[in-house]
Backbone of each chain as ProteinMPNN parsed JSONL, in Angstrom:
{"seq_chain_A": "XXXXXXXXXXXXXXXXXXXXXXXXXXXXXXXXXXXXXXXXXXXXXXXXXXXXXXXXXXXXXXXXXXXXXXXXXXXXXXXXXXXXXXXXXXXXXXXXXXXXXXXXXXXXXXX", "coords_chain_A": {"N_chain_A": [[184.701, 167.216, 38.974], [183.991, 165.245, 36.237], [183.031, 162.928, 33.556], [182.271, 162.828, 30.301], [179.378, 161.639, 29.368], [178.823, 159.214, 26.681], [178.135, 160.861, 23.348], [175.268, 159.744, 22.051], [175.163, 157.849, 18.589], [174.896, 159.122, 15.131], [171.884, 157.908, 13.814], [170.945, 156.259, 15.295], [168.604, 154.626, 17.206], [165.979, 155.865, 18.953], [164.033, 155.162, 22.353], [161.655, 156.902, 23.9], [160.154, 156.87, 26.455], [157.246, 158.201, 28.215], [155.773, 158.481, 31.659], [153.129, 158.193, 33.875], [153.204, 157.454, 37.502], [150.803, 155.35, 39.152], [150.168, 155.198, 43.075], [151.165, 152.855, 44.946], [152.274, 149.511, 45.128], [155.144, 149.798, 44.859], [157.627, 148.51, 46.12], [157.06, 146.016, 43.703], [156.94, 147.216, 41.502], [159.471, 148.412, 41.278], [161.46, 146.54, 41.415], [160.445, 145.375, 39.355], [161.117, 146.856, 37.504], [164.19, 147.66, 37.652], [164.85, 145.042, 36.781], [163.959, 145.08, 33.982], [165.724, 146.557, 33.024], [167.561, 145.176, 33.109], [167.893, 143.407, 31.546], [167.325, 143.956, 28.939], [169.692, 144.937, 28.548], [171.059, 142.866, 27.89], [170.174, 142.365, 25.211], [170.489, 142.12, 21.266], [171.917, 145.09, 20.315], [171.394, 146.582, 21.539], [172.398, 149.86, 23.297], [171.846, 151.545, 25.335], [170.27, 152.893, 28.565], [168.313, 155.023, 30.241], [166.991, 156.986, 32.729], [164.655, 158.816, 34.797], [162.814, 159.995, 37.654], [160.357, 161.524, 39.244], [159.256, 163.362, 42.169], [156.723, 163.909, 41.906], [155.865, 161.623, 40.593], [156.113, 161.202, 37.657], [157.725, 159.88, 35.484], [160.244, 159.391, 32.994], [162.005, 157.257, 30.737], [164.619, 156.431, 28.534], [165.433, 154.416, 26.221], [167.887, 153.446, 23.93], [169.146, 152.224, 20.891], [170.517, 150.153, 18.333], [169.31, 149.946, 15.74], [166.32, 150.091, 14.394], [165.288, 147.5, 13.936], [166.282, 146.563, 16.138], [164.93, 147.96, 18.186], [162.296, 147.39, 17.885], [162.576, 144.476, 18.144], [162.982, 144.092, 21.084], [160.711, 145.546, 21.931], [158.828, 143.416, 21.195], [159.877, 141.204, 22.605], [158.758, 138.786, 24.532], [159.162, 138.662, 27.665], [159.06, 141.33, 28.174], [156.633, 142.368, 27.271], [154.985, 140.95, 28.854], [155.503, 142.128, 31.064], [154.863, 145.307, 30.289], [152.108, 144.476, 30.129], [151.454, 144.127, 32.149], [152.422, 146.45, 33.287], [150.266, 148.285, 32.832], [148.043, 147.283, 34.137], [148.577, 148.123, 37.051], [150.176, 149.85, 37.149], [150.381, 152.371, 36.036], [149.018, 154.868, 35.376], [149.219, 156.649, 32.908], [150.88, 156.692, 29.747], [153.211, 157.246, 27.334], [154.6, 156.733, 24.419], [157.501, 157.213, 22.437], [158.818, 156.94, 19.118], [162.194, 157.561, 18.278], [164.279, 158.708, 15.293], [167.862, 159.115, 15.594], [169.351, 162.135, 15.279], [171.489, 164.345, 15.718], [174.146, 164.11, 18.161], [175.571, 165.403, 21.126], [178.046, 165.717, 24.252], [178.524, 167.094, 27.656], [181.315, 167.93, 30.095], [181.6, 169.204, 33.115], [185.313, 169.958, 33.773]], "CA_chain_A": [[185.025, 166.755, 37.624], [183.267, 164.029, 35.572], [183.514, 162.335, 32.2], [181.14, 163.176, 29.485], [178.329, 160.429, 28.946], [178.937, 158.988, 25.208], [177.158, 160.881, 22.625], [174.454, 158.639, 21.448], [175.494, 157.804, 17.486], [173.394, 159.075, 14.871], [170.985, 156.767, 13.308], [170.295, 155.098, 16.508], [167.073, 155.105, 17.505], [165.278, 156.288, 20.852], [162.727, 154.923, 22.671], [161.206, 157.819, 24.72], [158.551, 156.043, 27.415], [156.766, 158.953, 29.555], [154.766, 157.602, 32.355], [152.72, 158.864, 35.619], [152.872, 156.133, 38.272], [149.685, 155.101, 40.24], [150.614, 155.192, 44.572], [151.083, 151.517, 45.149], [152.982, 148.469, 44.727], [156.131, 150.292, 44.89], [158.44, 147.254, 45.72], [157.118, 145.11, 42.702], [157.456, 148.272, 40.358], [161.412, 148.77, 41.292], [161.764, 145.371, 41.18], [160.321, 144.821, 37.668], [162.219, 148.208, 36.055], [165.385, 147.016, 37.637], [164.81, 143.489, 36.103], [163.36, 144.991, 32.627], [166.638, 147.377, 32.568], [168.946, 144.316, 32.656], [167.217, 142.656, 30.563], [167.482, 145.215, 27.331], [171.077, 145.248, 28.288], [171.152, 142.043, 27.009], [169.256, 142.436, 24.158], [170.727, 143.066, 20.56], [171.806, 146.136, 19.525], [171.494, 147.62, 22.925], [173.353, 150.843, 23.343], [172.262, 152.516, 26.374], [169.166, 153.444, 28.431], [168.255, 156.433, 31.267], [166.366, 157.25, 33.122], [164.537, 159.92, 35.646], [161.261, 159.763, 38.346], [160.562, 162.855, 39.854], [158.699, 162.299, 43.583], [155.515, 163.618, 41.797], [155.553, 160.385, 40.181], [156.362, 161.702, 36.6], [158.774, 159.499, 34.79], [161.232, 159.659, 31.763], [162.915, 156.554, 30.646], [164.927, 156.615, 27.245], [166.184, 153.096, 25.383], [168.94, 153.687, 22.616], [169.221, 150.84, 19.577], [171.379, 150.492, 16.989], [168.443, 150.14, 15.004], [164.731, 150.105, 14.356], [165.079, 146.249, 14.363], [166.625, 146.388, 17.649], [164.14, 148.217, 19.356], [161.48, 146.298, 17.578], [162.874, 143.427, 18.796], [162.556, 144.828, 22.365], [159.303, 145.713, 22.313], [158.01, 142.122, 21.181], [160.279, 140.287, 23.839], [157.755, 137.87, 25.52], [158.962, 138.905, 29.225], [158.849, 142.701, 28.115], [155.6, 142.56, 26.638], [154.193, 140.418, 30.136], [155.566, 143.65, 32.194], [154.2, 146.174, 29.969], [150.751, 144.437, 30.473], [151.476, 144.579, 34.163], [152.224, 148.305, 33.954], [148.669, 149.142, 32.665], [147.546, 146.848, 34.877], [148.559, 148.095, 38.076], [151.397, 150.838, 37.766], [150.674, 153.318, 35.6], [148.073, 156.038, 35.257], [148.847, 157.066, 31.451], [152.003, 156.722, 29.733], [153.643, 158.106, 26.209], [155.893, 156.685, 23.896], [157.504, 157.759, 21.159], [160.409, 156.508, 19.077], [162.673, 158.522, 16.87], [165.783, 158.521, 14.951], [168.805, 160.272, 16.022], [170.253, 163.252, 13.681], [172.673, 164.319, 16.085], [174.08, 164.76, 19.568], [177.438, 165.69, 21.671], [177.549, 165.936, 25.031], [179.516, 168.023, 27.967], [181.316, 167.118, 31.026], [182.796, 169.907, 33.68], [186.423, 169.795, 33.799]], "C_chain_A": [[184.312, 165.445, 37.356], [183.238, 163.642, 34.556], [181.796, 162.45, 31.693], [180.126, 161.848, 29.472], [179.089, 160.539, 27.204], [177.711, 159.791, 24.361], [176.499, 160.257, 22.172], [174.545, 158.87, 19.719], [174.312, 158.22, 16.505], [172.953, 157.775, 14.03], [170.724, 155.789, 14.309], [169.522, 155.639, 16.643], [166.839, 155.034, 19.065], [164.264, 156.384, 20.512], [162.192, 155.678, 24.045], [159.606, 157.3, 25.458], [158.712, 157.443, 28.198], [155.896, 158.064, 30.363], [154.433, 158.116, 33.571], [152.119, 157.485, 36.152], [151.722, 156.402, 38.814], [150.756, 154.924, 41.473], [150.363, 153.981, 44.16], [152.152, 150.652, 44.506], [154.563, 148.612, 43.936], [157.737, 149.41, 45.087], [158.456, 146.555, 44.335], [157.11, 146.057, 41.627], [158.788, 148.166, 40.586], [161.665, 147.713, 40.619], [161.421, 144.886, 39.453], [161.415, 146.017, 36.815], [163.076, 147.753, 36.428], [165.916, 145.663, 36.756], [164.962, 143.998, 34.577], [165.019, 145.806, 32.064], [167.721, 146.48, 31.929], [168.975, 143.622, 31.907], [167.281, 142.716, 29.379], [168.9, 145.351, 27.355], [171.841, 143.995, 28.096], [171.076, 141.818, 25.505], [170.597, 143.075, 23.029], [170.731, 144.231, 20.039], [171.686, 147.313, 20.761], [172.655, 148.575, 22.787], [173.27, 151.672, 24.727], [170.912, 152.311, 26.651], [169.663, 154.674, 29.667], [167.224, 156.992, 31.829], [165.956, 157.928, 34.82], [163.235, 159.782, 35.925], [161.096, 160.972, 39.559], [158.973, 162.304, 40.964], [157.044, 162.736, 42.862], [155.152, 162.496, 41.268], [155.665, 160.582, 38.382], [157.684, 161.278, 36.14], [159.279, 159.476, 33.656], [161.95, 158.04, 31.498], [163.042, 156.445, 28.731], [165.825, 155.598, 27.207], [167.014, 153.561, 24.043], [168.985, 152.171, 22.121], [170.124, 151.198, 18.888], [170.475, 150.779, 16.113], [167.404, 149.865, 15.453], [164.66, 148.536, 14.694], [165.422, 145.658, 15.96], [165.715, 146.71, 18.523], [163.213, 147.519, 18.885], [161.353, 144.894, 18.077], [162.343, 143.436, 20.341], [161.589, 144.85, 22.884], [158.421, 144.499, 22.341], [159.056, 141.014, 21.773], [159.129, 140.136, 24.517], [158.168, 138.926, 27.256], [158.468, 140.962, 28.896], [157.371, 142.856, 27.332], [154.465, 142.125, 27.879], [154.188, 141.425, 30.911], [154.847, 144.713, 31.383], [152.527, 146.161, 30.23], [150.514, 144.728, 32.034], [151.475, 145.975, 34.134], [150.773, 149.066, 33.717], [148.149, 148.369, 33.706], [147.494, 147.511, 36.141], [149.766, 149.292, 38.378], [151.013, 152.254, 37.236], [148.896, 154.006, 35.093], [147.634, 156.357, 33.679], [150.622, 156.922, 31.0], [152.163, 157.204, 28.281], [154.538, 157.26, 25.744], [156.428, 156.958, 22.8], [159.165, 157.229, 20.351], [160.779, 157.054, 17.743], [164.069, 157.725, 16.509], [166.789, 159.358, 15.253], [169.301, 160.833, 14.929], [171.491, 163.584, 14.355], [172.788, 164.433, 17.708], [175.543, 164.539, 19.861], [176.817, 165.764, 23.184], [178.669, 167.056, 26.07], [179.965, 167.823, 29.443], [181.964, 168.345, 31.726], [184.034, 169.033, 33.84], [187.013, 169.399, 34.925]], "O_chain_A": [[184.089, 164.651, 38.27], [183.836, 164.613, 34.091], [180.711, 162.287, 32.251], [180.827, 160.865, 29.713], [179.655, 161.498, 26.68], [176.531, 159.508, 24.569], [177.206, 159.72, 21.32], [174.081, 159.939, 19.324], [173.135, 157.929, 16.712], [173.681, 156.836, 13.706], [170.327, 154.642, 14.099], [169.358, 156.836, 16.409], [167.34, 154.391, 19.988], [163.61, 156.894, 19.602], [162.293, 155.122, 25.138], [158.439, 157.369, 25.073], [159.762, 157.855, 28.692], [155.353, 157.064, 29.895], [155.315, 158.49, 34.344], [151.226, 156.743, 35.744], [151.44, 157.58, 39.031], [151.922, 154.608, 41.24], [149.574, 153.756, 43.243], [152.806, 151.004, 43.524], [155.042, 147.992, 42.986], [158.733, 149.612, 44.394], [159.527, 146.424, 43.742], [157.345, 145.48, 40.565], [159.293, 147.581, 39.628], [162.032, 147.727, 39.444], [162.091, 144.22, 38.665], [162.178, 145.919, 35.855], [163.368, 146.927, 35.564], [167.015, 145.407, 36.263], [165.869, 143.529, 33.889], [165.421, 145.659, 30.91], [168.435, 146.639, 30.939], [170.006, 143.111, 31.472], [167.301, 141.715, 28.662], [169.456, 145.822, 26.363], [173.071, 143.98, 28.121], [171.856, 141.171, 24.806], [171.409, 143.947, 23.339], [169.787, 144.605, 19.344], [171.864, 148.531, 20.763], [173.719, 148.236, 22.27], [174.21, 152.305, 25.209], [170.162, 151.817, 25.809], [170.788, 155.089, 29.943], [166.483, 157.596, 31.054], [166.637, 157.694, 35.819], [162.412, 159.528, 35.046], [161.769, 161.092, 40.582], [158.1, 161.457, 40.776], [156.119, 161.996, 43.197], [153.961, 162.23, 41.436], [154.992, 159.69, 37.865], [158.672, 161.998, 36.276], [158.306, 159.598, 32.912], [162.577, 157.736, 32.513], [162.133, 156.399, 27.901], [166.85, 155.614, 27.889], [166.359, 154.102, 23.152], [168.88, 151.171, 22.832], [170.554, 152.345, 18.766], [170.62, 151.862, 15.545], [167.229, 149.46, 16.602], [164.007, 148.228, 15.691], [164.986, 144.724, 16.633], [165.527, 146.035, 19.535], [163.11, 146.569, 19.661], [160.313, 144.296, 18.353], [161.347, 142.796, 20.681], [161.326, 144.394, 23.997], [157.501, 144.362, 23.148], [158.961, 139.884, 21.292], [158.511, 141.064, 25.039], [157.389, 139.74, 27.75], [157.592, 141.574, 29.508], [157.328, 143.91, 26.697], [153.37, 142.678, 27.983], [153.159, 141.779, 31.487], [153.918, 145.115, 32.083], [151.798, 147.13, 30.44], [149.697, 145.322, 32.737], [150.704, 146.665, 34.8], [150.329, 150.085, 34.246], [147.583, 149.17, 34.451], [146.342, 147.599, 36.566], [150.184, 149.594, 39.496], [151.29, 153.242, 37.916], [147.94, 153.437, 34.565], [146.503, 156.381, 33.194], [151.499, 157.04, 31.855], [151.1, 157.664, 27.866], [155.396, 156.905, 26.552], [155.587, 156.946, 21.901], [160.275, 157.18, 20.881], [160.201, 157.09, 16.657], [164.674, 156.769, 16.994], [166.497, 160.549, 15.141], [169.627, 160.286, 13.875], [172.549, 163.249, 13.823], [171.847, 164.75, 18.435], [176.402, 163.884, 19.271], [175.617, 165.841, 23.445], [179.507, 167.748, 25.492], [179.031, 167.525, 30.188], [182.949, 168.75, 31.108], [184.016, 167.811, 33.994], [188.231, 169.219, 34.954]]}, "seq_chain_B": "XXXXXXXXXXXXXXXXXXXXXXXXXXXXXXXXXXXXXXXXXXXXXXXXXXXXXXXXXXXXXXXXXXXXXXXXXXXXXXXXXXXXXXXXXXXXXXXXXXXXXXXXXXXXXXX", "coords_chain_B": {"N_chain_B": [[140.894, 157.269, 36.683], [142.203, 158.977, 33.671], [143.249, 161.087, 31.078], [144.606, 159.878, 27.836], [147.624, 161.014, 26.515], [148.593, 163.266, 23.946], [149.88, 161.794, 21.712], [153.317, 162.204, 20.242], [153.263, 163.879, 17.277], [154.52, 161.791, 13.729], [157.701, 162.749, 12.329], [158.152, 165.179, 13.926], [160.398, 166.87, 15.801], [162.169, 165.714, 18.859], [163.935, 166.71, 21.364], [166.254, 165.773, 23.138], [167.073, 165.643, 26.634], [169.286, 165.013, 29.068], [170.954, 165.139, 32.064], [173.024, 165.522, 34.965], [172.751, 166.782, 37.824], [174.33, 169.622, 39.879], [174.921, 170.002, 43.319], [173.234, 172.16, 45.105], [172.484, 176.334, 44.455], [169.454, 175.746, 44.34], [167.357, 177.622, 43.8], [168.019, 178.883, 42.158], [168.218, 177.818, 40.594], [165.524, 176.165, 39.697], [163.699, 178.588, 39.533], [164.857, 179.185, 36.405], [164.882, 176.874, 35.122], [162.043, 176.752, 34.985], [161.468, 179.646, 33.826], [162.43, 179.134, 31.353], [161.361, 177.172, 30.519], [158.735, 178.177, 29.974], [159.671, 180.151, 27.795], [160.025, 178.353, 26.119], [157.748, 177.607, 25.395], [156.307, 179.736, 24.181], [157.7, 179.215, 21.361], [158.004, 179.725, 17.591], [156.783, 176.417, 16.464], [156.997, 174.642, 18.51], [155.853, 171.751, 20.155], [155.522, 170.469, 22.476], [156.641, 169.839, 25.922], [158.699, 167.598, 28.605], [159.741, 166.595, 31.284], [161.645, 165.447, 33.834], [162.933, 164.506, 37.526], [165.045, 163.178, 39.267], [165.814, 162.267, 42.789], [168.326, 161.68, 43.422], [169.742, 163.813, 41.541], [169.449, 163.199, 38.715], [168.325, 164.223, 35.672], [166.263, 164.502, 33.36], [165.086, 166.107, 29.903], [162.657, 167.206, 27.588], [162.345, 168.439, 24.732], [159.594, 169.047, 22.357], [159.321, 169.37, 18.703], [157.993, 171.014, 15.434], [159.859, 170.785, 13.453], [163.389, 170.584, 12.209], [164.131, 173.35, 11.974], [163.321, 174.566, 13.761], [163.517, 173.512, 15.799], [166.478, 174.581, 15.739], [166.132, 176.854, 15.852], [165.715, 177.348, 18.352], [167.319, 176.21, 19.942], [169.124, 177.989, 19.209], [168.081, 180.243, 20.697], [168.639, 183.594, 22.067], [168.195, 184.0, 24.682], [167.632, 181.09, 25.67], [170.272, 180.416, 24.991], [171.678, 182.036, 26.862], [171.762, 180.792, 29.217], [172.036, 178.411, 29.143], [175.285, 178.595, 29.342], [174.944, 179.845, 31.734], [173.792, 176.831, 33.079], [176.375, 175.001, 32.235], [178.31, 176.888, 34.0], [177.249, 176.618, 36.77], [175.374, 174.624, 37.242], [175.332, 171.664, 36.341], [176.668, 168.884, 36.265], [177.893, 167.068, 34.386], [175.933, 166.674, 30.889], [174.107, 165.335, 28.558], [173.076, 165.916, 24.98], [170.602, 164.778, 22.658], [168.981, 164.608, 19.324], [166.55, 163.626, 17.613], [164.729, 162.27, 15.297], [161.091, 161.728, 15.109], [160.061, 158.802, 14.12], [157.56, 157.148, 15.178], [154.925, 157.133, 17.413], [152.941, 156.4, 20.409], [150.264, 156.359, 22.602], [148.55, 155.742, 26.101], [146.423, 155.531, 27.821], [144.611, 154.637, 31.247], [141.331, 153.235, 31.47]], "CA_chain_B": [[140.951, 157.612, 35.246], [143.116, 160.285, 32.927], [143.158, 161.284, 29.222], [145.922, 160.079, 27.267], [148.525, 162.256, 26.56], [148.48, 163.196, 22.792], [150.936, 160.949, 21.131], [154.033, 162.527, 19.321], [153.036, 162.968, 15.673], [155.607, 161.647, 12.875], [158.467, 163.799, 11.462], [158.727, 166.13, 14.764], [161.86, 166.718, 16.157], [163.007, 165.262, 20.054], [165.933, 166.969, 21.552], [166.689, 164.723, 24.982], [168.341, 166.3, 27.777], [170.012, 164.506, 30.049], [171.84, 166.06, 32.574], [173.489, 165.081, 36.492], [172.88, 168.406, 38.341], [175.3, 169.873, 40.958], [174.083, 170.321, 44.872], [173.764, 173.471, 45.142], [171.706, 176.872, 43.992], [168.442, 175.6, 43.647], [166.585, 178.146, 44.0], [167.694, 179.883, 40.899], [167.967, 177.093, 39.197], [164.755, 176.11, 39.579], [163.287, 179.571, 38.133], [165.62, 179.654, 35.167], [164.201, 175.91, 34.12], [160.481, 177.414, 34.679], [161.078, 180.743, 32.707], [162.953, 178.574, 30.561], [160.253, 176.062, 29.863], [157.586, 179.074, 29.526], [160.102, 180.639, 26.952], [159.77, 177.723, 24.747], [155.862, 177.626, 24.701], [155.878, 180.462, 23.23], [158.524, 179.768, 20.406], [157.61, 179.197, 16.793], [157.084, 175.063, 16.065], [156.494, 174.133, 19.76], [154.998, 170.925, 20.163], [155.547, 170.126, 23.877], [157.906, 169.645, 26.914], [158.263, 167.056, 29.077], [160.62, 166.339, 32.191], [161.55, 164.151, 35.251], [164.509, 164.96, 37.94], [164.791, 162.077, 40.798], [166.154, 162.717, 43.914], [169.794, 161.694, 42.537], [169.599, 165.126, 40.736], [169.652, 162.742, 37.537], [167.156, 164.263, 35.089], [166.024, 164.349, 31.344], [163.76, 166.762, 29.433], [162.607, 166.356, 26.481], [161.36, 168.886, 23.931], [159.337, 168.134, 21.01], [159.19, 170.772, 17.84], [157.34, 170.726, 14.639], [160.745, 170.304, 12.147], [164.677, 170.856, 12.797], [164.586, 174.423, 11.669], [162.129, 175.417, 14.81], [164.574, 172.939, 17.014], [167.43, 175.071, 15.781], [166.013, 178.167, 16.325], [165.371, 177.322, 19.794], [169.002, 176.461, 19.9], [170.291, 179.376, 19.083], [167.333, 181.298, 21.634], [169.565, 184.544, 22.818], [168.063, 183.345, 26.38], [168.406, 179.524, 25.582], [171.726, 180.315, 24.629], [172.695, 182.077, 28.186], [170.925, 180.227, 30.552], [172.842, 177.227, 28.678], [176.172, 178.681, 29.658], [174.815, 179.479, 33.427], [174.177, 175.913, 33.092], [177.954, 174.583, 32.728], [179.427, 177.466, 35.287], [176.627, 176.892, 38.321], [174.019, 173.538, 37.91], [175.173, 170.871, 36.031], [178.476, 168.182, 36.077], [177.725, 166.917, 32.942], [175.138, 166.297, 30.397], [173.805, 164.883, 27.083], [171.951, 166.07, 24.108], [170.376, 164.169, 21.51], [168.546, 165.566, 18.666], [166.08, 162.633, 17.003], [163.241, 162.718, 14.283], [160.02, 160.945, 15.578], [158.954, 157.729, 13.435], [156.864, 156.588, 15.265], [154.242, 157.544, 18.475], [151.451, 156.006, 20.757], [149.856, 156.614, 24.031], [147.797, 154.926, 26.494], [145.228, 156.036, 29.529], [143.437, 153.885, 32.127], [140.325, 153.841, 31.456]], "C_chain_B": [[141.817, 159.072, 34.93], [143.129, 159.707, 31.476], [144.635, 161.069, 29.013], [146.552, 160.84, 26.385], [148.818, 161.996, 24.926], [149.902, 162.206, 22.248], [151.82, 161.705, 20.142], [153.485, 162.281, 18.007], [155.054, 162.694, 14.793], [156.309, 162.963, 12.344], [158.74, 164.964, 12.42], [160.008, 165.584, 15.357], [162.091, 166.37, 17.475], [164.475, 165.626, 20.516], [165.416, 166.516, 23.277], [167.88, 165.471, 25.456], [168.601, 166.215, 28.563], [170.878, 165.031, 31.026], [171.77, 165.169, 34.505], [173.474, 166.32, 36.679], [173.502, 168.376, 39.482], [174.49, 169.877, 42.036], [174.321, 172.122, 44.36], [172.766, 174.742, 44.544], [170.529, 176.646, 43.385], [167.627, 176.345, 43.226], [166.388, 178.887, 42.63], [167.801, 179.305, 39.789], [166.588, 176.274, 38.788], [163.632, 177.507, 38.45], [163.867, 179.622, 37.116], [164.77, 178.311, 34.432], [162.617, 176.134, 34.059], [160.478, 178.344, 33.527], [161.556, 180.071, 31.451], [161.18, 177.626, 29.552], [158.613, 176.848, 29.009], [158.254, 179.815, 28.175], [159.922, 179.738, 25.647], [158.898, 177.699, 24.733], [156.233, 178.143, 24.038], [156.697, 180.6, 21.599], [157.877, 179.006, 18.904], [157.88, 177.167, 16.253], [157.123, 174.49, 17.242], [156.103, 173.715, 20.106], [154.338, 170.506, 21.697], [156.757, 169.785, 24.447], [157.366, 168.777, 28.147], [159.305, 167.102, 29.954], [160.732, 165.667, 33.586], [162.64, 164.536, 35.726], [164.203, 164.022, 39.047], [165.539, 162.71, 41.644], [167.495, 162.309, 43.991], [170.105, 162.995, 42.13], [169.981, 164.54, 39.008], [168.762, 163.511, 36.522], [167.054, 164.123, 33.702], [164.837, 165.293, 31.17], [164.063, 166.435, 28.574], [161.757, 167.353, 25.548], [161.427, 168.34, 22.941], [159.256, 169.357, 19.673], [158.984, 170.21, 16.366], [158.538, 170.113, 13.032], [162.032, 170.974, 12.843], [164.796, 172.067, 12.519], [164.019, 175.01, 13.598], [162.898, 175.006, 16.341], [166.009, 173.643, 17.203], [167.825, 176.182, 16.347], [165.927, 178.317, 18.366], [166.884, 177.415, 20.361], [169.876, 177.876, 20.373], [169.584, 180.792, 19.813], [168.407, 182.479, 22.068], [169.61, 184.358, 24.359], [168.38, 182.493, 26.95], [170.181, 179.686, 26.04], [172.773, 181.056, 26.283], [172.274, 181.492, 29.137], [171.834, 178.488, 30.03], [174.082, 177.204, 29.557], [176.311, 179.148, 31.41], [174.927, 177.83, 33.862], [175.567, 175.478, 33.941], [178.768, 175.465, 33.29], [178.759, 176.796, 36.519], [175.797, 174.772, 38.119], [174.712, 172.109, 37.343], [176.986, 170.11, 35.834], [178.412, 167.43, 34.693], [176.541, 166.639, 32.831], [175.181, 166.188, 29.109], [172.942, 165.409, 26.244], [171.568, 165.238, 23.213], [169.088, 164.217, 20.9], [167.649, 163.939, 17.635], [164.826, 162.956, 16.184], [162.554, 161.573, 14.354], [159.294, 159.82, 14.387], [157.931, 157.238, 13.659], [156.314, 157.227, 16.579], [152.843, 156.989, 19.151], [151.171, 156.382, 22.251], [148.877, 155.545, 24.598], [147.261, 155.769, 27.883], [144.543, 155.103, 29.793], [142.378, 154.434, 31.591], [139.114, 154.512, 32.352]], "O_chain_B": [[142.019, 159.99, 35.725], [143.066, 158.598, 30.946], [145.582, 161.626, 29.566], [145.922, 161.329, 25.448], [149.181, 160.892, 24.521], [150.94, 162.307, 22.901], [151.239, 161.959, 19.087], [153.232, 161.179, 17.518], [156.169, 163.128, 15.084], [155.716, 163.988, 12.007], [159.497, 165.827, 11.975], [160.499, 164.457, 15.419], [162.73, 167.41, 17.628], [165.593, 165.177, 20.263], [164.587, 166.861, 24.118], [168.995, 165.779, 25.035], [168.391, 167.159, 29.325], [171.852, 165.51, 30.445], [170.864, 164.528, 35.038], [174.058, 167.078, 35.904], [173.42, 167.381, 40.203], [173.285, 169.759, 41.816], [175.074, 172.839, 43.701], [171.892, 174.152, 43.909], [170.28, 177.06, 42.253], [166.991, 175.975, 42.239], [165.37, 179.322, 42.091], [167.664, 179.662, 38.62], [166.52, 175.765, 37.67], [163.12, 177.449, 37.332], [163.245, 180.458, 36.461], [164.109, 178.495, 33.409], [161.99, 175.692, 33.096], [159.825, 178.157, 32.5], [161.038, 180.483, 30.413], [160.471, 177.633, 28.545], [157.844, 176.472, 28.125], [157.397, 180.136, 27.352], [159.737, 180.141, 24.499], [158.642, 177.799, 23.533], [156.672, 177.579, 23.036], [156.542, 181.537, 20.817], [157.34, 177.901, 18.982], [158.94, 176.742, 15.795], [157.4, 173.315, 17.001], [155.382, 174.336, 20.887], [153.164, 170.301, 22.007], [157.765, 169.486, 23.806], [156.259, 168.896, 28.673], [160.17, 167.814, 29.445], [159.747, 165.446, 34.29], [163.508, 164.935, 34.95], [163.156, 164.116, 39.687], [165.991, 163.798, 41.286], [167.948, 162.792, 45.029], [171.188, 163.273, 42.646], [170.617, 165.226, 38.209], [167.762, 162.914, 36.92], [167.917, 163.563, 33.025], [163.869, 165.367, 31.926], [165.037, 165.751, 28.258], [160.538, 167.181, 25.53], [162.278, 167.611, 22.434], [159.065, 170.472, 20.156], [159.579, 169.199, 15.994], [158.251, 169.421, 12.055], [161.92, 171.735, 13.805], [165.961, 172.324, 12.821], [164.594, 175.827, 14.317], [162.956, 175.604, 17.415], [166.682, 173.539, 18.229], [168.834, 176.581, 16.928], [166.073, 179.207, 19.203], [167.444, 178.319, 20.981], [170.637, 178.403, 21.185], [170.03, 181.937, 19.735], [169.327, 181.873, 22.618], [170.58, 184.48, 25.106], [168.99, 182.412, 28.016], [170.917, 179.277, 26.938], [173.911, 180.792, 26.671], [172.651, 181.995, 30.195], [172.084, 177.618, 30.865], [174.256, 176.293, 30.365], [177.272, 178.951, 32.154], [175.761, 177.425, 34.671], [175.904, 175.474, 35.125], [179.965, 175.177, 33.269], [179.54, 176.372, 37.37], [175.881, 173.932, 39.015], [174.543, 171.242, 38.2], [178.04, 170.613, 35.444], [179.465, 167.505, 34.06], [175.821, 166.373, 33.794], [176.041, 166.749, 28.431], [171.802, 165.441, 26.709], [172.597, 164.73, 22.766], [168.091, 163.962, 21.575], [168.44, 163.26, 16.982], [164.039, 163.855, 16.48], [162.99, 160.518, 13.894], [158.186, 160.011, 13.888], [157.207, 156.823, 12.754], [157.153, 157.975, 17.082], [151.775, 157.1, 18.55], [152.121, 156.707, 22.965], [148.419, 154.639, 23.9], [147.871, 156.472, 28.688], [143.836, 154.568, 28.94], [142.243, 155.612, 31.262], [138.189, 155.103, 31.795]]}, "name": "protein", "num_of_chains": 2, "seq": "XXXXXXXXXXXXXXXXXXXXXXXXXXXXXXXXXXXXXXXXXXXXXXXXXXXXXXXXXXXXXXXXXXXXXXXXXXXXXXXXXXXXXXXXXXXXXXXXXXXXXXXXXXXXXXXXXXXXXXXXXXXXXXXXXXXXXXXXXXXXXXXXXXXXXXXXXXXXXXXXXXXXXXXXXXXXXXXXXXXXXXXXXXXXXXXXXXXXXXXXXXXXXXXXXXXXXXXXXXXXXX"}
């Protein structure tokens, strides 16, 4: 048994980062996403994030906002804008992002 | 070097799928999310699919589809729709959906 995750509300917005890691520097990668996670969960308007790294190196991470200004905000944070240059720099291969608005969602928890 | 990965256009649809998966029957739950994933190529409004599962059994996919009618239809797949409900008997302790319309999209590749 387990408790549902919160549906994410609509009109929040998601920030859908794909990303294929480069081999290497596997300490100072954890170490910065751990940092960058706690970081946004500071941040106004924060609602949630999530995320998934599958051993081919094929990652998922999804940021929830209240709003567009929230994640906006986010994105032009000074320290989060220094790590993103680091991740082309030295982590990441190719990455994706894409940011929508939510219309709807529920979620489902076994009993 | 790698080509970056086309960038979500505006106004497609994002359904996020979050999910904690059980121990247990991989084997067939592995083919069901393959034929699964080959079932949506082929469905009308089919932009792309993306996904990550860590070694947690945390994961997220992530299809993308040309407008909410094409996201609905997928929905309501006759296959979707039982391979859903294998789902919550056999693979999964809970999970999340959330259904978002893409404002915005960019990519990036090493060069």
């Amino acid at each position: 048994m387990s408790s549902a995750p919160a549906p994410v509300p609509t009109d929040a917005i998601a920030v859908i980062f794909s990303a294929r890691r480069r081999d290497g520097d596997a300490w100072n990668y954890a170490a910065a996403a751990d940092e960058m996670e706690q970081l946004a969960a500071t941040q106004p308007g924060y609602l949630g994030i999530e995320s998934a790294r599958g051993s081919d190196g094929f990652g998922i991470t999804v940021s929830y906002w209240a709003d567009d200004e929230a994640a906006l905000a986010w994105r032009d944070h000074p320290l989060h804008a220094a790590i993103r240059q680091r991740g082309r720099a030295m982590w990441y291969d190719d990455y994706r992002v894409t940011v929508a608005r939510v219309t709807r969602g529920y979620s489902w928890a076994r009993e």
